[in-house]
C-alpha angles and dihedrals in degrees: 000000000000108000091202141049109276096183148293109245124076104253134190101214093068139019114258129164121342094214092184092054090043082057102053087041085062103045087050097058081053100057092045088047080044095052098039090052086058082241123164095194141000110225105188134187110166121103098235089055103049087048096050085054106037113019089229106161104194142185101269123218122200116246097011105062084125095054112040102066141023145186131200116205112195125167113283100002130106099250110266123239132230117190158157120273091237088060099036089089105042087046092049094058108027104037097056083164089065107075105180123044120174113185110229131188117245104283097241117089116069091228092053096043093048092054089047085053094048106034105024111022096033096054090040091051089050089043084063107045094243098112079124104034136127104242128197119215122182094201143356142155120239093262096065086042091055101050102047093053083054103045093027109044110158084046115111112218102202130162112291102164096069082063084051098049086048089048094056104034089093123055121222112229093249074062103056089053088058098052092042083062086032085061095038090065096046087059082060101057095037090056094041081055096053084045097054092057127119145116115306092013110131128232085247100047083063102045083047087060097047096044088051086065097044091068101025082070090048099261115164099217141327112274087246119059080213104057100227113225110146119171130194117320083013089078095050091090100004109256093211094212146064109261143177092258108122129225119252139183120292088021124143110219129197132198134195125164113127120187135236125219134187085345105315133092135238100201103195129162141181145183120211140169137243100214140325116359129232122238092246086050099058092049090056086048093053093045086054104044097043085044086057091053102041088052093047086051084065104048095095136114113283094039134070148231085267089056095056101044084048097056088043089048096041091053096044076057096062086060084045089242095109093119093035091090126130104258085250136101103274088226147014145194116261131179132114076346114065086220137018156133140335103056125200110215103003103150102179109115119288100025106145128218117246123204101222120255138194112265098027107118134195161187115231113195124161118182126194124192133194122183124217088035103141103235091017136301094216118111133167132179125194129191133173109239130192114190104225125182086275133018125350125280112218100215089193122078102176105131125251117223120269095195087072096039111097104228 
């Protein structure tokens, strides 16, 4: 398998991605996590998941992903699509893969979601023969919940969106060819962000750079619906926006954007200076920096996600910055899904421990924070990771700043 971005465009003069196959590869490790799970039906509404079955790319809004469009997976059968009616004629004539599309209203107020229950969700499920089934939905709100025990009462509503996790846990290697451009790009904003710095120069001048490139290169979205770009005092603690606070000189600046393209994510960050660093800067930098690889040396077959949080723990603690760590997981799945499980470092009650595997792939991005620094103590670094048989492949290649490296 290619272990770099060959390009983003279907060529004739070498073989890239076969989408359609892809497809038909995903809907499959539905069907086995669907099965497994003793599932009649998948119902989902996420935007991740309806993606993953049906390769539906809508119009977001913010705030309502999980209830614009659906898809219902069912044995045999192409997935069948829900959707908005903005996106019913574009996906008729241009998804010839998809077979059966039923308009639905956004899935919000109580009236319209009754009516989608009654007149749309109710005749599709007969259709079918799973009147009676045990369906699998990955989210709802109560509404949709509601409705469906009333006008489907012999229908099971069980968790569908564990299968979909599992489905999805291990990248195909089609995949794995997305996310390697996906991070490409990435790279590309990351890097039109850094360039962009300068005094005077707001938080939000650079995330408009780097967002121009994002799209310039044909990404989809950032990987966050709130563009990241913190300097100085904004990273102690991390200001998670893009403000009107302007970079001055002796700032740290952090940016982290990502990019998503043809539906995965490349999930890259970096921490830079404006500048010249402090000495305490460059300490936290280092800790930083040395924490990420030690943690990346451990993401292999044969250790966990522990394994890995404890080495980058252990060596922030040599720089006696173990317990200095944003209240937040170190690291987190990412694929097709901007994030998801598994998670590295996540300490709240109930987190469970993975053995790595070959084709999970991560973000690793530990983040360290000390108050009272003069230009700002906060630093994050961010790199793309695929487990192999052996070590780690970093899918990222963006630089890391030298000036705030101890030497």
């Amino acid at each position: 398998m290619d272990r770099f971005a060959r390009g983003q465009f279907q060529v004739a003069y070498e073989a890239r991605v076969d989408v359609a196959a892809l497809r038909q590869k995903r809907i499959a490790n539905a069907q086995r996590r669907r099965e497994e799970a003793q599932l009649d039906a998948l119902l989902v509404w996420k935007d991740e998941n309806v993606r993953y079955l049906t390769d539906l790319r809508p119009q977001l809004i913010a705030g309502k992903t999980t209830a614009l469009n659906g898809a219902l997976l069912i044995a045999d059968h192409p997935p069948i699509l829900f959707c908005s009616g903005g996106e019913r004629d574009r996906a008729e004539r241009t998804m010839p893969w998809i077979t059966e599309i039923h308009t639905i209203p956004i899935i919000e107020e109580r009236s319209l979601i009754e009516g989608f229950v009654r007149a749309i969700l109710s005749p599709v499920l007969q259709k079918h023969g799973l009147m009676r089934a045990r369906i699998g939905m990955d989210e709802a709100n109560t509404s949709l919940v509601q409705f469906i025990s009333k006008y489907l009462p012999e229908v099971r509503i069980e968790d569908g969106d564990t299968p979909m996790q599992q489905a999805r846990r291990i990248k195909l290697p089609e995949e794995i060819v997305m996310l390697e451009e996906a991070t490409a790009l990435a790279d590309a904003v990351t890097a039109s962000g850094v360039a962009a710095i300068a005094e005077g120069v707001r938080e939000c001048d650079v995330a408009g750079e780097a967002m121009r490139t994002l799209f310039r290169l044909g990404g989809e979205y950032a990987h966050v619906m709130t563009p990241f770009v913190a300097s100085g005092e904004h990273m102690s603690p991390p200001h998670r926006i893009s403000s009107d606070k302007l970079i001055r000189n002796g700032d740290l600046v952090f940016i982290d954007i990502g990019a998503n393209w043809n539906g995965y994510f490349g999930d890259v960050a970096r921490t830079t200076i404006c500048g010249k660093p402090s000495r305490r800067q460059q300490e936290i930098f280092t800790a930083v920096y040395e924490a990420l690889r030690a943690g990346i040396a451990k993401m292999r077959p044969g250790c966990t996600n522990q394994d890995a949080a404890q080495a980058i723990l252990q060596t922030a603690e040599k720089y006696k910055l173990g317990k200095r760590f944003l209240s937040l997981f170190i690291g987190h799945g990412v694929g097709i899904g901007a994030n998801e499980p598994p998670y590295i470092g996540e300490t709240l009650p109930g987190a469970p421990v993975y053995e790595f595997q070959p084709g999970m792939v991560f973000a690793v991005e530990p983040l360290i924070w000390v108050e009272g620094v003069r230009g700002g103590g906060g630093v994050r670094l961010e790199e793309m990771v695929l487990i192999t048989d052996g070590d780690a492949h970093v899918m990222s290649r963006a630089p890391f700043e030298e000036r705030l490296l101890l030497i």
